[in-house]
C-alpha positions as CSV (number, residue, x, y, z in Angstrom):
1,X,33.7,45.2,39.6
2,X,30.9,43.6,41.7
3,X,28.1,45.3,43.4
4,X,26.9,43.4,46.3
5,X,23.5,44.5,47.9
6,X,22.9,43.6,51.7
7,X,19.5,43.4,53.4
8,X,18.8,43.3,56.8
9,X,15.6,43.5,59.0
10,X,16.0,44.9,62.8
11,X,19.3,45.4,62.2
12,X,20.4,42.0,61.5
13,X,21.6,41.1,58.0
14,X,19.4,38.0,56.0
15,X,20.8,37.7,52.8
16,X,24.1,38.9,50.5
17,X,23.6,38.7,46.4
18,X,25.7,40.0,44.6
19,X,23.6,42.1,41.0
20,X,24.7,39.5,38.7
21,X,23.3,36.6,40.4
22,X,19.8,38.9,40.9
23,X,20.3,39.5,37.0
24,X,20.9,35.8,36.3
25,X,17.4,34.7,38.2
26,X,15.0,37.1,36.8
27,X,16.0,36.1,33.6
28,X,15.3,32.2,34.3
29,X,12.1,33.4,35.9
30,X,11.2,35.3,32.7
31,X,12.0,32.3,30.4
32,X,10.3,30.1,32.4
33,X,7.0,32.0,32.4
34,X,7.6,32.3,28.6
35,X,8.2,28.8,28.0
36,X,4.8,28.1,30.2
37,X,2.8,30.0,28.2
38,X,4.4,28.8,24.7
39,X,3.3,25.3,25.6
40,X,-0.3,26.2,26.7
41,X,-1.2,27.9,23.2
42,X,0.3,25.0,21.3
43,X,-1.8,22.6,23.3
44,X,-4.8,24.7,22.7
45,X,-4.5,25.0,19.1
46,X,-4.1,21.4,18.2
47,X,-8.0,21.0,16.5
48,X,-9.5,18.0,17.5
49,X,-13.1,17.9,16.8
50,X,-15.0,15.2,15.3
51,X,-17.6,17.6,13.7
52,X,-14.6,19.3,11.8
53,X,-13.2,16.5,10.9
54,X,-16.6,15.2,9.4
55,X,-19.0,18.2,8.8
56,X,-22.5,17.3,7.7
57,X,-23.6,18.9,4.4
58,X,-27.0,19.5,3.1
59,X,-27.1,19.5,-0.5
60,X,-28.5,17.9,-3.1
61,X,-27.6,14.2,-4.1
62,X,-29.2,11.7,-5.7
63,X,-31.8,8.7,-3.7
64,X,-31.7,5.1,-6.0
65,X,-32.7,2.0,-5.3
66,X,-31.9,-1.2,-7.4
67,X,-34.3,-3.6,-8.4
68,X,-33.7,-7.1,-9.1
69,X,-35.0,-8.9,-12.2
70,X,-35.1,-12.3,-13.0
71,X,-35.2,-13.2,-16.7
72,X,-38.3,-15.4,-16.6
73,X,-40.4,-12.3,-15.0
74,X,-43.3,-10.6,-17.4
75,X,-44.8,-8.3,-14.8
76,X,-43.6,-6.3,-11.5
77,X,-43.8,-8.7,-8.6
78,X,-45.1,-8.1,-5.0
79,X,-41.6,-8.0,-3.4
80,X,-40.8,-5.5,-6.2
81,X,-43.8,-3.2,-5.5
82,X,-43.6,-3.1,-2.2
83,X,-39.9,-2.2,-2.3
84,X,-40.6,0.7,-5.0
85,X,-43.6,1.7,-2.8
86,X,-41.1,2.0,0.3
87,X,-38.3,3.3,-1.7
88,X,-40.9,6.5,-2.9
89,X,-42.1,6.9,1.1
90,X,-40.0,9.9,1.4
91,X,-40.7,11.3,-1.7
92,X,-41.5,15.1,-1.6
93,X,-44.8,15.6,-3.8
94,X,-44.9,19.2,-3.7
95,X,-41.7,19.5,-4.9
96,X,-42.2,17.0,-7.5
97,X,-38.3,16.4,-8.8
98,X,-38.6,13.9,-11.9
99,X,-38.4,9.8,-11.4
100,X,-35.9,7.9,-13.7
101,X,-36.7,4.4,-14.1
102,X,-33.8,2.9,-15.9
103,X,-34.1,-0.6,-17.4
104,X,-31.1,-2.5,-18.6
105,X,-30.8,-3.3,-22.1
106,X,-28.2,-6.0,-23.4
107,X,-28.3,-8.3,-20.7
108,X,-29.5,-11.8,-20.2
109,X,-32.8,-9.9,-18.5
110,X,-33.2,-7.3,-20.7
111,X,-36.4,-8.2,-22.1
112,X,-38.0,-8.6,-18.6
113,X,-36.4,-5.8,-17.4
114,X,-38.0,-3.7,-20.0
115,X,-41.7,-4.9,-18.9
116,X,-41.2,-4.7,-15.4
117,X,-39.7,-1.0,-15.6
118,X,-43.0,0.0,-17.4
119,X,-44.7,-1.4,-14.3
120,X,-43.2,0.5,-12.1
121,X,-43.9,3.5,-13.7
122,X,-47.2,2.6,-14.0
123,X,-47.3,1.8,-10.4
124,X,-45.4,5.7,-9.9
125,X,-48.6,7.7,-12.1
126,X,-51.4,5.2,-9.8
127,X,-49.5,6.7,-6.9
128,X,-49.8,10.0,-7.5
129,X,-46.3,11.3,-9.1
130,X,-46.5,12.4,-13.0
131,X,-43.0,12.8,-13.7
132,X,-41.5,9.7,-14.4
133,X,-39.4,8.7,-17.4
134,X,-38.2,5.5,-18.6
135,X,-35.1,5.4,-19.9
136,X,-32.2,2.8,-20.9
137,X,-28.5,2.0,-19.6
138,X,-26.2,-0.6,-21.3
139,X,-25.0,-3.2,-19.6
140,X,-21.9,-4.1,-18.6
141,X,-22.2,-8.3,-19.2
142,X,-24.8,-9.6,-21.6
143,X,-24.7,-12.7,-19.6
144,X,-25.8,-11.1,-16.3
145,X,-28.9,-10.3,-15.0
146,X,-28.8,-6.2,-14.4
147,X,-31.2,-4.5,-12.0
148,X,-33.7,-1.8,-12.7
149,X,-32.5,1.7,-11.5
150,X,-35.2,4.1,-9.4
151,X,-33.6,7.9,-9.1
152,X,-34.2,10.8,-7.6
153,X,-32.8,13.7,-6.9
154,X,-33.6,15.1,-3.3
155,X,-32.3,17.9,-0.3
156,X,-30.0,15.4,1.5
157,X,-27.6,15.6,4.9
158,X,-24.2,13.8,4.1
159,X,-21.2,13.4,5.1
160,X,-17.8,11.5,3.4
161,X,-17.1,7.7,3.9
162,X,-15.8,6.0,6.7
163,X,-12.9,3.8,7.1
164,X,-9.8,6.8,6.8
165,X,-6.7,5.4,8.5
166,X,-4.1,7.1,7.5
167,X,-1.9,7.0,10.4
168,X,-1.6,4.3,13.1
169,X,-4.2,5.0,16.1
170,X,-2.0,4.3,18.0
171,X,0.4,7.2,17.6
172,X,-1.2,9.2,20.5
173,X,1.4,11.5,21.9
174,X,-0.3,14.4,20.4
175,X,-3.6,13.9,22.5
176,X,-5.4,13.8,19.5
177,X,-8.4,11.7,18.0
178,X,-7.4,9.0,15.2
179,X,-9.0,10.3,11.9
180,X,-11.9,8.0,11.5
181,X,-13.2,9.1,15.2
182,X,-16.8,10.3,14.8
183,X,-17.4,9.4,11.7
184,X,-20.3,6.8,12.2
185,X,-21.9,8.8,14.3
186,X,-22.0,11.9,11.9
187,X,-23.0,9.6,9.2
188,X,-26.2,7.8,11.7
189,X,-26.8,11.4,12.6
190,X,-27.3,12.5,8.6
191,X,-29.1,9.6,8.2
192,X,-31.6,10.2,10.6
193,X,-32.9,13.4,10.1
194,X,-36.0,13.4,8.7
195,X,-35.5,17.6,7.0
196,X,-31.9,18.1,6.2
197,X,-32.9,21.8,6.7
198,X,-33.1,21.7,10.4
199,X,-29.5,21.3,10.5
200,X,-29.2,25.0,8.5
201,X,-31.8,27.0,10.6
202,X,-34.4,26.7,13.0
203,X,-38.0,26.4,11.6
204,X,-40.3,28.9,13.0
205,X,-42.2,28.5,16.0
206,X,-46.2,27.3,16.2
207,X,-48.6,29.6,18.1
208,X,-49.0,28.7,21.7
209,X,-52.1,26.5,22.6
210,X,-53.4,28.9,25.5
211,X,-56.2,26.6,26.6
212,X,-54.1,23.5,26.3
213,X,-51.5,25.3,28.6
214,X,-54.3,26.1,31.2
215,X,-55.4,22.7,31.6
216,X,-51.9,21.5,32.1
217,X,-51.0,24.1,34.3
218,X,-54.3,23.2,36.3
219,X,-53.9,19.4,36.5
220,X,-50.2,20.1,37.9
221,X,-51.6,21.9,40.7
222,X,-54.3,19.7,41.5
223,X,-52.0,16.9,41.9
224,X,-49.3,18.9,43.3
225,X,-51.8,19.9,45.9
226,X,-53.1,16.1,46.2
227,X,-49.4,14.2,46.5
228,X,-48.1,17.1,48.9
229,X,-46.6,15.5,52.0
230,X,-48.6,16.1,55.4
231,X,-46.1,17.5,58.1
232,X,-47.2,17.0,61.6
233,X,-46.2,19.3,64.1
């Protein structure tokens, strides 16, 4: 049996349904508000942020710099002194970790190598750092001339290596950045900070200069006062 429901206004009838066509529509409104809101929270959840994908860390990790050798050399040359002496610029004194200077032994500059690495360490103590150590690696070729090894261990921000591509860039119909997006900017970023523990906390704040604030405050008046525009009436 059908029920059909008649509406009129002023007497006049407007429109005849009969309850399973109302029934029908509400449900298609229903699933259509549904469906609306399914898509929005998949959209929304998709994560796409560079700074997840490639989070800084601040950890320890070690700083080296390679020093070449030549196998006719007796003592540490300029080039290598100032490159030691640049190297050990960010060197933190009061916390003092210990210096490895690692000479090759077995290669074709092994001899010179030795020398120069007790130059450098030399050159560490006239400096002002005590704890060095010279120690030995082998080397992988006897015929090649290895470099001289300078370590440290220090409080660094880091991040992982560039150059993931695991998908094709391309492949966009997700809306969502390729995988090596952001990466040489976090890695600049890292790179740049001069205390990796600014990125963990905020350092606490240096007292307020009242009398350096007064004369600022005064010379913006004055000039305020000076460059004011003139309106004639």
């Amino acid at each position: 049996m059908t029920i059909t429901v008649s509406t009129s206004v002023s007497g006049s009838p407007v429109r005849r349904l009969s309850l399973p066509v109302l029934l029908v529509l509400t449900a298609s409104l229903a699933s259509g508000c549904a469906m609306v809101k399914r898509d929005h929270i998949e959209v929304g959840s998709i994560p796409d942020d560079y700074r997840t994908n490639h989070p800084i860390m601040v950890g320890e990790a070690p700083e080296t710099i390679d020093i070449a050798v030549a196998s006719g050399d007796f003592s540490m040359t300029r080039g290598q002194r100032d490159a030691v002496d640049g190297f050990m610029y960010r060197y933190d004194r009061s916390a003092a970790p210990p210096v490895m200077v690692m000479a090759p032994s077995g290669s074709a500059n092994a001899a010179a190598a030795t020398n120069v690495a007790s130059d450098i360490a030399r050159f560490l103590h006239k400096s002002g750092i005590r704890n060095v150590e010279v120690v030995h690696y082998a080397a992988n070729a006897p015929d090649v001339s290895a470099p001289i090894r300078v370590t440290y261990n220090a409080v660094k921000a880091t991040t992982g290596k560039c150059g993931r591509w695991p998908n094709d860039m391309l492949q966009t119909t997700e809306n969502k950045h390729w995988a090596n997006f952001g990466c040489s900017y976090q890695n600049n970023l890292a790179a740049q900070v001069a205390n990796p523990n600014d990125l963990v906390g905020p350092r606490r704040p240096t007292e307020i200069d009242a009398e350096n604030r007064s004369v600022a405050i005064e010379e913006y008046q004055t000039k305020d006062i000076l460059f004011r525009p003139v309106t004639n009436y």
